[in-house]
C-alpha positions, 0 to 999 in steps of 0.5 A: 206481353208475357203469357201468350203462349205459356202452358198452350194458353193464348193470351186471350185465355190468360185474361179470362182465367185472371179475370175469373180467379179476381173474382173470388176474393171480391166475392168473398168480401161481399159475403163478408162485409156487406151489412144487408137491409137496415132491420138485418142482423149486426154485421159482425164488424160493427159494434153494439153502439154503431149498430144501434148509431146506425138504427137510430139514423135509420129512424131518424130518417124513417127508412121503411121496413121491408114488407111482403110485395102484394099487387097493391105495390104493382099496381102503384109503381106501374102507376109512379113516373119513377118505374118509367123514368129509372128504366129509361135512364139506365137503357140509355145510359148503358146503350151511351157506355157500350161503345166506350168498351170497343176502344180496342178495335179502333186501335187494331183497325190502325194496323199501326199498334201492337197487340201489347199497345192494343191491350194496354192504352185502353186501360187508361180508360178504366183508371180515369173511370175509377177515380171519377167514379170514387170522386163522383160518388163521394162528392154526391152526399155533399153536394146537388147529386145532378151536379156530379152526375152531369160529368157523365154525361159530358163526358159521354157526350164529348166521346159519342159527339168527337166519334160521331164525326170520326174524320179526326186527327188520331190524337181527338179519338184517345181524347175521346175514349179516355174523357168516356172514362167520366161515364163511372159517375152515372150508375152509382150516382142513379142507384144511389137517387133511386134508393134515396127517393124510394127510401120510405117505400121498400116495396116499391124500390125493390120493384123499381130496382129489379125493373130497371136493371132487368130492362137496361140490361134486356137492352144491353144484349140486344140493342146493340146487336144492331147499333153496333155490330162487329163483323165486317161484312157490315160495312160502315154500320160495323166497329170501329165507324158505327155510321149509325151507333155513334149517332145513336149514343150521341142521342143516348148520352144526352137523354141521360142528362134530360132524364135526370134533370126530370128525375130531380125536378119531380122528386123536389116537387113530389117532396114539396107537397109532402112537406118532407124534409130531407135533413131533419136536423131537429129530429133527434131519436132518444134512446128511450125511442130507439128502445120503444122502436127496437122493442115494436120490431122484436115484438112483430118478429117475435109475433110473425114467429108465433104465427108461423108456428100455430100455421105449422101447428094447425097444418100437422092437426089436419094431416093428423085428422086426415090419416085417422080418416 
């Protein structure tokens, strides 16, 4: 409303610029509080007895140390439904959420509203985005995680369904793009299942994760380039009718719900015949335990460290011999 203009910048520009100048505090913070993998160092907000709290749960639950990624862990993954499950799971996802960032050509295609209206009703979106996604999140390490997530897919669905058919009186479409605020529950909740599925096997998550972002995104740049296209010589096919992107989201947002409810069937059945269980309640860590493990892992750092000195030892006796040469 205020900064068009101002020191020759166009609003647009305004928005970018803050947008930019937001990040670096959020950086920041990430460097700062983020604790890292579980056998990383004491962050320096906790203290001693939380940090070795926090190890004995991660005993407790036999988390898995980190290990080097050798074609062994390739050719397993490759060979496990969830690299394939995953990844599908967040193309859809991500393909369903696209369009729910575009609410701001339907409204200028109205010619009704003003550029400070056209602005401001999207952010409705991102408030019930944000609150969905604290709650839904939240609520996850509670409860059944297919229960919150299926929010977003409802969410999504009622969006994607309502704008699919188009012809609608003009209050069904702020319905439709402010309930799309419900998507927020997807993403955390799928990489938290992700992490907690994999959580014995680091090797294989690290993979799984990297694959899964890798190809939503690889989809997220392209895909949409035919299902949603802007400019306007493409007729009907562009935003904000989408004759063939609202069907196709439509179709997205409820193989989302389909793949995480495989997801969850899979993952119980693969526990059931490992006989693990989740919550080992029985399963307490001693501190004489806690310091056997503690000890076992110092030991190997200790024994990787003496390793790489007698490798760096032996490679500065062969220059030597060779110099001598």
């Amino acid at each position: 409303k205020n900064l068009s203009g101002v020191n020759g910048y166009k609003g647009w520009q305004w928005l970018f610029i803050i947008d930019g100048i937001i990040t670096i505090p959020v950086a920041m913070i990430g460097l700062s509080f983020f604790p890292g993998i579980p056998e990383s160092p004491k962050p320096w907000w906790f203290t001693q007895d939380e940090y070795k709290l926090s190890n004995k749960r991660r005993i407790r639950y036999k988390i898995g140390k980190a290990q080097k990624i050798g074609l062994d862990a390739f050719k397993k993954t490759l060979t496990d439904w969830k690299f394939y499950v995953f990844g599908l799971s967040y193309i859809s996802m991500l393909i369903a959420w696209y369009p729910t960032l575009y609410f701001s050509l339907w409204l200028k295609a109205q010619g009704t509203y003003s550029v400070e209206q056209i602005n401001v009703y999207p952010t409705v979106q991102n408030i019930i985005n944000l609150v969905t996604s604290f709650f839904a999140t939240a609520s996850a390490g509670v409860i059944s995680p297919w229960k919150p997530y299926m929010i977003n897919v409802a969410g999504s669905s009622i969006f994607t369904l309502i704008m699919t058919i188009y012809n609608v009186p003009r209050g069904a479409v702020f319905f439709a793009f402010y309930i799309a605020g419900l998507i927020g529950a997807g993403s955390p909740i799928l990489f938290a299942t992700l992490n907690r599925i994999l959580k014995h096997d680091q090797e294989q998550k690290a993979i799984i994760m990297g694959s899964t972002m890798s190809f939503g995104f690889l989809a997220f740049t392209f895909v949409p380039l035919g299902l949603f296209p802007t400019s306007e010589s493409q007729g009907a096919k562009a935003a904000p009718r989408w004759i063939m992107g609202w069907p196709a989201a439509l179709a997205f947002s409820l193989l989302m719900g389909v793949l995480y409810i495989l997801t969850t069937y899979l993952d119980n059945r693969d526990r059931a015949r490992s006989g693990y269980n989740e919550n080992p309640q029985d399963d307490v860590v001693t501190d004489d335990e806690y310091d056997e493990v503690e000890e076992s892992i110092t030991s190997s750092a200790a024994s990787d460290i003496q390793l790489a000195n007698l490798n760096n030892a032996k490679v500065k006796t062969e220059v030597e011999v060779k110099t001598l040469q």
